[in-house]
Each structure stands twice: as structure tokens, then as C-alpha cells.
C-alpha positions in Angstrom: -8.3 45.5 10.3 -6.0 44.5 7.3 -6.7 41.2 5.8 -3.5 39.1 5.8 -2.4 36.8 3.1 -1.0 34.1 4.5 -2.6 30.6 4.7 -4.2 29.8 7.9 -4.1 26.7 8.2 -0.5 25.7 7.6 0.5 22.4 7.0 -2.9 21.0 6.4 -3.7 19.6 2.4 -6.1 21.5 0.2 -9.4 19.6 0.7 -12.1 20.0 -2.3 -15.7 20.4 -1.7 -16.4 16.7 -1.2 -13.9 16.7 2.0 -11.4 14.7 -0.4 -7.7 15.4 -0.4 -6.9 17.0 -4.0 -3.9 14.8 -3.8 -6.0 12.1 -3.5 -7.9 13.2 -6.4 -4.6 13.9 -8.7 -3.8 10.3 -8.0 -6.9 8.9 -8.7 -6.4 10.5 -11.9 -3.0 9.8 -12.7 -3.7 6.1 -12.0 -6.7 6.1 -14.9 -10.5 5.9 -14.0 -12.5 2.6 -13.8 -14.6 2.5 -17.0 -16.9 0.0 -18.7 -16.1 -1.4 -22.0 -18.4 -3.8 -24.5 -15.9 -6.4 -26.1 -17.5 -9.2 -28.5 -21.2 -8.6 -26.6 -19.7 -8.8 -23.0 -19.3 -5.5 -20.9 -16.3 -6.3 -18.5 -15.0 -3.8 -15.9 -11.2 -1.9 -17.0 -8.8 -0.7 -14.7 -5.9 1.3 -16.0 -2.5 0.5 -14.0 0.3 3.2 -13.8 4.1 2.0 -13.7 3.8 3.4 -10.5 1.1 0.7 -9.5 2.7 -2.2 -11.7 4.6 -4.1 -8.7 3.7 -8.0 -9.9 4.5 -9.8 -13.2 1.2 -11.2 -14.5 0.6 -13.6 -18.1 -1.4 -11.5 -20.8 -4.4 -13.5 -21.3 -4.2 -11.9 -25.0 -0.4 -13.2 -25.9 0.5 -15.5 -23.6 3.7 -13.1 -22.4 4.8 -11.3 -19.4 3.6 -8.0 -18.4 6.7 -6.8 -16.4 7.0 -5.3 -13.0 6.5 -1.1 -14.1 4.4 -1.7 -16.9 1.5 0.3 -17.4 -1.0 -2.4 -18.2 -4.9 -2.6 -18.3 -6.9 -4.9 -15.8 -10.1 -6.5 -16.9 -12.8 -8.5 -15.3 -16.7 -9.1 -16.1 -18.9 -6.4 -14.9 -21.5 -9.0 -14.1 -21.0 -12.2 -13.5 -23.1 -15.1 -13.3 -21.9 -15.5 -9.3 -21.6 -12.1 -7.6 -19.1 -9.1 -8.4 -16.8 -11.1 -6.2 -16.5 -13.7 -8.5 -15.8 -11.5 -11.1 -13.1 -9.7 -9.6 -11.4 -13.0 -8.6 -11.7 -13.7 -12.2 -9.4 -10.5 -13.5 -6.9 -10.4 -15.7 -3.8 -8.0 -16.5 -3.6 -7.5 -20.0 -0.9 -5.5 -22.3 -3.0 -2.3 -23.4 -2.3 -3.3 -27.2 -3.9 -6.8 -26.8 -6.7 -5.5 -24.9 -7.4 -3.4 -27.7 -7.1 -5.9 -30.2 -9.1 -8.2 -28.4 
């Protein structure tokens, strides 16, 4: 018998191994990857925010100015504090990427 060409399963989203939705993954990615940075002898947590993700207004704790709604922007909190890693994430900040790398 002939194999056919056409998708099987149509409809459905590509999953990857992992059982993930590739979209999912794309996202994940577009929206920047959690990483740990060391700034002054103090590993904190970073979160890159898209536009796409920037719906509030927040004060940079660098300048002391708005970051506007649908500006990519970089959110920072201790990667271990003294009280639990709720604490520190209560304790985040959203930073301009230029004064977090400055700071």
C-alpha cells in the first residue's frame, strides 16, 4: 500500500519529545530564559520581559524612572534569600536593561 503524505493528525500542534507544545517552547524563548547573574557578590535571579509581556508601569530601582507599559525590561530578585524563595520573589524589581547592566 502507498504511503500517503498528508498529516494524520490534523489540527493537533507539533508536540516535541518532552510532550511540550513547540509553540510553547518558541514562546518560552521569545520571552528570554531565566538565568543567574553575580552583581557586586550577590547572585540574584533575571527574568527577561518581552513588549509583549510588559502590561504594568513599574519605578527602575536603578534611575528612579518609569519603565513603560511595552517595554522590554529585565526583572531581578535574590536567588537566595535569607527567608525562603518566596520572599525573594516578593522582593523583585523591574529594571531598564541599561541600568541593570550598569548596576
Amino acid at each position: 500500500m502507498p504511503r500517503s503524505n498528508r498529516p494524520r493528525h490534523r489540527g493537533r500542534r507539533a508536540r516535541g519529545m518532552n510532550g511540550v507544545e513547540e509553540q510553547d517552547d518558541f514562546a518560552r524563548l521569545r520571552a528570554g530564559l531565566r538565568r543567574t547573574e553575580t552583581k557586586r557578590g550577590v547572585a540574584w535571579t533575571v527574568q527577561p520581559i518581552s513588549p509583549e509581556r510588559a502590561l504594568k508601569e513599574y519605578t527602575c530601582p536603578g534611575c528612579h524612572t518609569m519603565v513603560p507599559i511595552g517595554q522590554a525590561h529585565i526583572v531581578a530578585w535574590p536567588a537566595e534569600h535569607l527567608f525562603g524563595d518566596e520572599q525573594g520573589v516578593a522582593e523583585r524589581r523591574h529594571w531598564h536593561s541599561h541600568c541593570w547592566r550598569m548596576a
